[in-house]
C-alpha angles and dihedrals in degrees: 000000000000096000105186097066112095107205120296111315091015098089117151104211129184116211102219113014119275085243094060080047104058094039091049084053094048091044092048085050091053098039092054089047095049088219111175095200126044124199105202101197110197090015093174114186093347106266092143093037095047087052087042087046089071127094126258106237094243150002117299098274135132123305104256111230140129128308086243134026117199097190143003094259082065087057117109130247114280107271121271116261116263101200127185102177132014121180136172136211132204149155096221119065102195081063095066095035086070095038079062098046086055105049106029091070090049101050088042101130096197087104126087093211114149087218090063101060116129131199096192137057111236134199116211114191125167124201131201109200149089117294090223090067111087110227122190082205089075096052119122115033126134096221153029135198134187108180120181085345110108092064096064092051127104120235093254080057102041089051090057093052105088089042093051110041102023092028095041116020100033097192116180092242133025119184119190129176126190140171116277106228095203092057090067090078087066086063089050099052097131095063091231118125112318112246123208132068129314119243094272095207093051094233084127153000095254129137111213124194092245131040093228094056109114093192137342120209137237101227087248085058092045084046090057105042092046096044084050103051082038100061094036090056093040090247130149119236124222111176134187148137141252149186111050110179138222098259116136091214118094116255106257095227141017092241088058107054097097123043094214136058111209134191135171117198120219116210101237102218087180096052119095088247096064091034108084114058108274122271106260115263122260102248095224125040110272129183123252093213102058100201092057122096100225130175120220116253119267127236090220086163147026140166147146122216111201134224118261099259117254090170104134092011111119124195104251100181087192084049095056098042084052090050087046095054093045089049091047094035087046091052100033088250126157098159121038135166119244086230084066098058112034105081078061085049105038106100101025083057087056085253088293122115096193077068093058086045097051087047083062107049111284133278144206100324098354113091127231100264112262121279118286127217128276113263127244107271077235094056109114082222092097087072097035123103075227092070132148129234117232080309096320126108104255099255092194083069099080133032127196137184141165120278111180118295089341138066113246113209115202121189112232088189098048118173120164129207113249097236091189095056130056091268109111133167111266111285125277092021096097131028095217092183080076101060145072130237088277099048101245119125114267093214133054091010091267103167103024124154091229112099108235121209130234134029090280 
C-alpha cells in the first residue's frame, strides 16, 4: 500500500522529498551554528551522515561577501560545516552496517580527484546500542540530532530522552523532526476509509503513516512535550514546521499545512541548570532507566580521514594568477566562476578562497594582496599583458562581481592559446591529455560554460 496517495488527481506530492526536507532543515540548523561534531541518534542507514562525511570547499575562514549589504537577500550562504568528528548511533546493526557501506566509498581518499580535497581531519564512529543507556563515549558533541526517531519510541524510552540526551550529554544544540499528526487528514480528503496504521499500543483511535510508529503529535502535543523538556533542562526552544506539498488544495486547517514538526534546543548557559560545575561522568555506560537490562553501546566502526597535507607548501599570490591565466587561456575562457577553479587552485591557494581572491585583486571584504617588488629594468615584464605597475600587481588585470551565490572573474588581459598551432601553455601547467579540443575538462563538468550556483 502505497498510503500517501489520495485517489487519482489527489495526489499529495512533496518537491523535493520530505527526506531532502528534513536534511536540508538539519544542515541549515548546524551551518548557521557553526557546530564541529554531530551526534546522529537513530542514524539509520546513514542519509545525514553521508551529507555531514563530505568535505567543506575550503579552510574554516570568513564568509566572502560585499563591504555593505544592503539586505538580507545580499547576505551569503551560511557558512560550510567544518566538522571534526561525526558519529551515529543505532539499535539495528544491519542498519549501520549499511550506513557503512554508504559513506566509507565516498570518503575513500585513494583518489587524487581535485573534487575530494579537505581542509579538515574527521573522525567517523558508529554505535550500535539503545539511546536510553548513557555512554561517556558520546560526550562531547555539539549536537545532536533525532530525525524521524521519537515516534518509534515507546513511552519507557521517550520518557529517558530528555534525561539522557539534554541531562547527560548536554550538547549545545539538540534537532529533532517528527511527523505532524494533523497533516494525515490531508491523505484522507475524499472521506472514504483512512489508510494508514492503527495506534499499536490502543491509547487512542488514531491511523499513523508507519506501522512502527508508537504516537504522532498534534502540533499542540509536540508544543507542549518540547517546551517542557526544554525549561526543565534549561534549554531554549526554537520551533517551527516543514514539508508543505504541491497540492493545489488548500490545506484544511491551519494545523495541517507542513508534514513535519521541527525544534532545535539551545543549551541556556544563563539558566540555574547550566550554572554549578557538572556532575562527574559515570566511567562505563549505565542505563537511565534502572530496571532495565541494557547492554552498553558497541564501538562496530572507527576511522580517521586525514587532511590533505599543506605542510611545505607556501602561498605565492604571482604563482596563482599564472596558474589562473593558464587555466583561462588553456579552456577559452574570459569570464570564470570562482567555484570552477577552484578544485585546480585548492590546495595551491592553502584551501582559502579569500586567498584566490586576494591573488586577484581583492574583493568585498578581502583586501588587493600587498605590494610586490619592482622588476629588474631587464625583466621582459615592461612589454607583458602581466605587467606590473610601478611594483604593484595591475589591478586593472583582473575583474571580479558577484554571481549568485558565487564570484564570477573575468580576465581584462585575455590572451588564448592558440590549441591548433604549435603555441602551447609552459610546460607542466595543463594536462592536456585531460582535456578536450577546447580545453575544457571531459569529466565532472569542470569547465563548463554554464554558471553553477553555490560555493560548491
Amino acid at each position: 500500500m502505497t498510503w500517501v496517495h489520495g485517489k487519482e488527481g489527489d495526489d499529495i506530492v512533496f518537491n523535493p522529498p520530505l527526506i531532502l526536507v528534513r536534511q536540508r532543515w538539519i544542515l541549515e540548523k548546524l551551518r548557521k551554528e557553526s557546530v564541529t561534531s554531530v551526534l546522529d541518534i537513530g542514524c539509520g542507514e546513514g542519509n545525514l551522515l553521508q551529507a555531514l562525511s563530505f568535505p567543506a570547499p575550503t579552510i574554516p575562514e570568513p564568509c566572502i561577501r560585499e563591504d555593505t549589504c544592503s539586505s538580507e537577500e545580499d547576505e551569503p550562504e551560511p557558512p560550510s560545516l567544518h566538522l571534526k568528528k561525526i558519529a551515529g548511533l543505532d539499535i539495528s546493526e544491519q542498519e549501520l552496517n549499511r550506513a557503512s557501506e554508504r559513506i566509507f566509498p565516498l570518503i575513500d581518499d585513494s583518489s587524487d580527484s581535485p573534487i575530494r580535497k579537505r581542509w579538515t581531519d574527521l573522525e567517523i564512529k558508529f554505535f550500535l546500542g539503545d539511546l536510553t543507556v548513557f555512554d561517556p563515549e558520546l560526550e562531547g558533541y555539539e549536537a545532536i540530532v533525532a530525525s524521524e526517531v521519537v515516534e518509534h519510541l515507546p513511552q519507557p524510552m521517550l520518557s529517558a530522552l530528555g534525561p539522557v540526551l539534554l541531562g547527560k550529554y548536554k550538547p549545545r544544540l539538540l534537532l529533532i523532526t517528527t511527523p505532524n499528526f494533523s497533516f494525515n487528514v490531508r491523505f484522507n480528503r475524499d472521506g472514504e476509509n483512512k489508510r494508514g496504521y492503527p495506534d499499536p499500543t490502543g491509547r487512542t483511535d488514531r491511523i499513523f503513516r508507519h506501522d512502527d510508529h508508537q504516537f504522532e503529535w498534534t502540533p499542540e502535543e509536540f508544543s507542549s512535550w518540547a517546551t517542557s523538556l526544554a525549561h526543565e533542562y534549561g534549554y531554549i526552544l526554537e520551533k517551527s514546521a516543514i514539508g508543505s506539498p504541491t497540492s493545489p488544495l488548500p490545506p484544511p486547517s491551519e494545523s495541517a499545512t507542513y508534514a513535519v514538526h521541527c525544534c532545535v534546543f539551545r543549551l541556556d548557559p544563563t539558566s540555574p541548570q547550566h550554572q554549578s560545575p557538572p556532575s562527574s561522568s559515570s566511567s562505563s555506560a549505565r542505563p537511565i532507566t534502572p530496571s532495565c537490562n541494557k547492554e552498553n553501546h558497541r564501538l562496530l566502526r572507527s576511522t580517521l580521514i586525514r587532511a590533505t597535507s599543506l605542510i611545505g607548501l607556501g602561498i605565492d599570490f604571482e604563482d596563482i594568477r599564472e596558474t589562473v591565466r593558464d587555466l583561462m587561456s588553456c579552456w577559452g575562457r574570459t569570464v570564470i566562476l570562482v567555484s570552477e577553479l577552484w578544485p585546480e587552485l585548492g590546495v595551491l591557494c592553502g584551501g582559502s578562497k579569500r586567498v584566490l581572491v586576494q591573488a586577484l585583486g581583492g574583493w568585498g571584504n578581502v583586501p588587493p594582496p600587498p605590494p610586490l617588488p619592482s622588476p629588474p629594468l631587464s625583466s621582459s615584464t615592461s612589454t607583458s599583458v602581466y605587467s606590473y605597475s610601478d611594483g604593484f600587481f595591475d589591478f586593472q588585470e583582473f575583474s571580479i562581481k558577484r554571481a549568485g551565490y558565487d564570484l564570477e572573474i573575468q580576465w581584462n588581459h585575455y590572451h588564448a592559446y592558440d590549441l591548433a598551432s604549435s603555441e602551447q601553455p609552459p610546460d607542466g601547467l595543463i594536462d592536456f591529455d585531460s582535456r578536450d579540443k577546447k580545453g575544457k575538462r571531459e569529466e565532472n563538468g569542470w569547465g563548463s560554460e554554464e554558471s553553477t550556483p553555490g560555493w560548491e
